[in-house]
C-alpha positions as CSV (number, residue, x, y, z in Angstrom):
1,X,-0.8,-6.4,-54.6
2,X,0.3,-2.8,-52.6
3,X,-3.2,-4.0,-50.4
4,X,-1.9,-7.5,-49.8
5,X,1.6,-6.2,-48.4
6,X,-0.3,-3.3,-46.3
7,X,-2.5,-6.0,-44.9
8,X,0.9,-8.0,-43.8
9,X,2.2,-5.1,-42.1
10,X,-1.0,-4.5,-40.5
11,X,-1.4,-8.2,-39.2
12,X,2.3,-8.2,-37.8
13,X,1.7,-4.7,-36.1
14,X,-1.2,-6.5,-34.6
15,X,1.2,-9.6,-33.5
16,X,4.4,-7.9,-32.3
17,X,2.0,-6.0,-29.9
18,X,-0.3,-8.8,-28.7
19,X,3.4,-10.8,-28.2
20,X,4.8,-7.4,-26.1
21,X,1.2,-7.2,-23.8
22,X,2.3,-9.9,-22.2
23,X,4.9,-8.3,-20.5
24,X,2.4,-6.2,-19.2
25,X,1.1,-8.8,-16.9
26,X,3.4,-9.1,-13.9
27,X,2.8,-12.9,-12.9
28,X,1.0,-14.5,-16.0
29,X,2.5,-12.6,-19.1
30,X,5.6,-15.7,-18.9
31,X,3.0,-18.3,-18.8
32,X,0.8,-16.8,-21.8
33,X,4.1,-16.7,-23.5
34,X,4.2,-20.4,-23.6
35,X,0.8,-20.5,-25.1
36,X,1.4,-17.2,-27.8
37,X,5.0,-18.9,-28.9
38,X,3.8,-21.6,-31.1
39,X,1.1,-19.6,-32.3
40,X,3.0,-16.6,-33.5
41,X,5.6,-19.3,-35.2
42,X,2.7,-20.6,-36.7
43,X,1.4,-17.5,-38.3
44,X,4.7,-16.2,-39.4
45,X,4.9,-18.8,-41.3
46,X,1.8,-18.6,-42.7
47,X,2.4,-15.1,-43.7
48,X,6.2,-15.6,-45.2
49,X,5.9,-19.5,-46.7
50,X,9.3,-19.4,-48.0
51,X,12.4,-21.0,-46.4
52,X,13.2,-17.2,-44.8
53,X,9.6,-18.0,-43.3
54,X,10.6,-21.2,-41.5
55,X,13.5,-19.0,-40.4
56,X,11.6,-16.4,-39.2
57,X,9.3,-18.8,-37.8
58,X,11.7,-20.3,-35.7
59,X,13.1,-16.6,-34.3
60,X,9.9,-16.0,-33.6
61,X,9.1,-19.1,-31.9
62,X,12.6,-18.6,-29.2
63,X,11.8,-15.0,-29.1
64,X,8.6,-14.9,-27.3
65,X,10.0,-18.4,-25.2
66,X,12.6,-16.0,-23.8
67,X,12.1,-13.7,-20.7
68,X,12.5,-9.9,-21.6
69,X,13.2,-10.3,-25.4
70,X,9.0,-9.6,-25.9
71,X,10.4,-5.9,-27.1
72,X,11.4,-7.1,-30.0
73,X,9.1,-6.7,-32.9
74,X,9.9,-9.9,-35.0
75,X,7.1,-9.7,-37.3
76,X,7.9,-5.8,-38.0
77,X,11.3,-6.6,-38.4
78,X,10.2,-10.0,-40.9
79,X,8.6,-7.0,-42.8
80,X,10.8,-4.5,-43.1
81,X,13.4,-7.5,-44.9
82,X,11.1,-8.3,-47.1
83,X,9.9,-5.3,-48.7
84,X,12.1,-2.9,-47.5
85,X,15.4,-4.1,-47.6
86,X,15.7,-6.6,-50.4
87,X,12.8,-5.2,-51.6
88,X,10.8,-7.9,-53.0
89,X,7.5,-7.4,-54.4
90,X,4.6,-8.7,-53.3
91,X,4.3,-11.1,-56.8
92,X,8.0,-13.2,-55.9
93,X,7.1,-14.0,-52.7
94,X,4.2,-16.8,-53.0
95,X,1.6,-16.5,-50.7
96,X,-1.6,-19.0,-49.8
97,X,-4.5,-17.6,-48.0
98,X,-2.2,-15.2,-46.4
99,X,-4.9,-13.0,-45.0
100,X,-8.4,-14.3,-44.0
């Protein structure tokens, strides 16, 4: 179970920085925003299918929409809340096919 909540950290380290290259790109980084947006809501819920999920899904979805907020590392932070702060184990929290 330790495995399956390294992996989630790993796959939103992997996230938050594909969302933040885009910045990098000076004319098209807003335009691949529109394209990464419903994608990264899409896999954070995937990863967190709880109602915080769908929360976090949403945050995610109207933080990489808005210009300049592609610093903030939402999957990181969806993280660190789950198994950090209210420190929920990986057995609570019922994932699918979380990681392929």
């Amino acid at each position: 179970m330790k495995n399956l909540k390294n992996k989630l950290l790993l796959k939103g380290l992997l996230y938050d920085g594909i969302g933040m290259l885009s910045s990098a790109i000076p004319v098209v980084g807003p335009f691949l925003d529109l394209a990464w947006a419903p994608y990264a809501a899409k896999k954070m819920q995937e990863m967190y299918p709880s109602k915080k999920g769908k929360i976090a899904s949403v945050l995610v979805f109207i933080e990489e929409i808005l210009p300049f907020t592609d610093i903030i590392p939402t999957f990181t932070l969806m993280w660190i809340y789950n198994f950090v702060w209210k420190k929920n184990q990986v057995e609570d929290i019922q994932y699918t096919e979380v990681i392929s």
